[in-house]
Residue, then its C-alpha position, 0 to 999 in steps of 0.5 A: x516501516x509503515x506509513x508515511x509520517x507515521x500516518x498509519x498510527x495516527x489513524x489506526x489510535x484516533x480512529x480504531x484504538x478500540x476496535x480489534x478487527x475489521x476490514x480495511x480496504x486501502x486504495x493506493x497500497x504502494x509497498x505492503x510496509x512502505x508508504x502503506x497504513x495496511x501493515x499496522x492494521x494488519x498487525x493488529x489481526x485486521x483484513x486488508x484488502x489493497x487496490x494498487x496500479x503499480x505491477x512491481x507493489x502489487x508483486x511485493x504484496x503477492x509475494x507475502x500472500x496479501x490480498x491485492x487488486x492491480x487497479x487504478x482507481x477514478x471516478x470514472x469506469x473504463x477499460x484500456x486507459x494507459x497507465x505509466x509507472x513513473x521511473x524514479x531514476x534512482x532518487x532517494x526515497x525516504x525511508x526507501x527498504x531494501x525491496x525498492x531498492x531492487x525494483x527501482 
C-alpha cells in the first residue's frame, strides 16, 4: 500500500518516469507505506528524507531504518509550540494496515 488515491504513481510517472534516482524530501510522511508517496520512490532505488510530527509514523519509519525528522513544519521558526496527535478514536480509516491498527 502506498499514497492516498494512488497520488505516489500519479506523481512519481508524470513527473520522474525517467529519472532512476534522486532525492526526495516528503514532508508530512505519515506511516512509511500509507498515506505516504516515499514507498514507491523508494522502490525505485531513490533517497527519501521524511519530516513527520507524529511520534507513532516517526517510530514505524525508525523501525524500518528510513531516514526521518520528527518535526512539525510551518512557515515560521519556533521552539516549544504544542502539538496534539489527534485521537481517531477507533475510526475506519481507509485502506488502514495492520501497524495502524496497533497504534490506534
Amino acid at each position: 500500500m502506498a499514497g492516498e488515491y494512488e497520488l505516489d504513481r500519479v506523481v512519481r510517472e508524470r513527473h520522474f518516469a525517467e529519472v532512476t534516482s534522486g532525492v526526495l524530501i516528503e514532508v508530512g510522511a505519515a506511516g512509511p507505506n500509507y498515506l505516504s508517496i516515499g514507498e514507491t520512490f523508494r522502490a525505485a532505488g531513490w533517497q527519501v528524507i521524511a519530516i513527520e510530527p507524529n511520534p507513532l509514523f516517526c517510530a514505524a519509519h525508525r523501525s524500518l531504518c528510513h531516514d526521518v525528522f520528527e518535526y512539525a513544519v510551518s512557515d515560521t521558526n519556533q521552539d516549544d509550540v504544542p502539538f496534539t496527535v489527534v485521537d481517531s478514536k477507533g475510526a475506519e480509516i481507509r485502506g488502514r494496515p495492520s501497524f495502524l491498527r496497533k497504534l490506534f
